[in-house]
Residue, then its C-alpha position, 0 to 999 in steps of 0.5 A: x448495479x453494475x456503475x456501483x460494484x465498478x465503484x467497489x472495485x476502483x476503490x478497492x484496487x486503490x486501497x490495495x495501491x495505498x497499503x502496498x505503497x505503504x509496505x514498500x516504505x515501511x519496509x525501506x524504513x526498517x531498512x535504513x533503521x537496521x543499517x544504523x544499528x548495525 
């Protein structure tokens, strides 16, 4: 019980990880698209 929920909750502050690695560069992509534009 224990092993598993510890499992659950890697993998969930690995996903966490990933979608905020994921914001930072999407963000620094609209960024580098808006200096363009402008």
């Amino acid at each position: 019980m224990m092993a598993r929920n510890y499992a659950f909750e890697r993998d969930q502050r690995a996903k966490a990880k990933a979608a905020r690695k994921a914001a930072k560069r999407e963000a620094k992509r609209q960024a580098k698209k808006k200096a363009e534009t402008s």
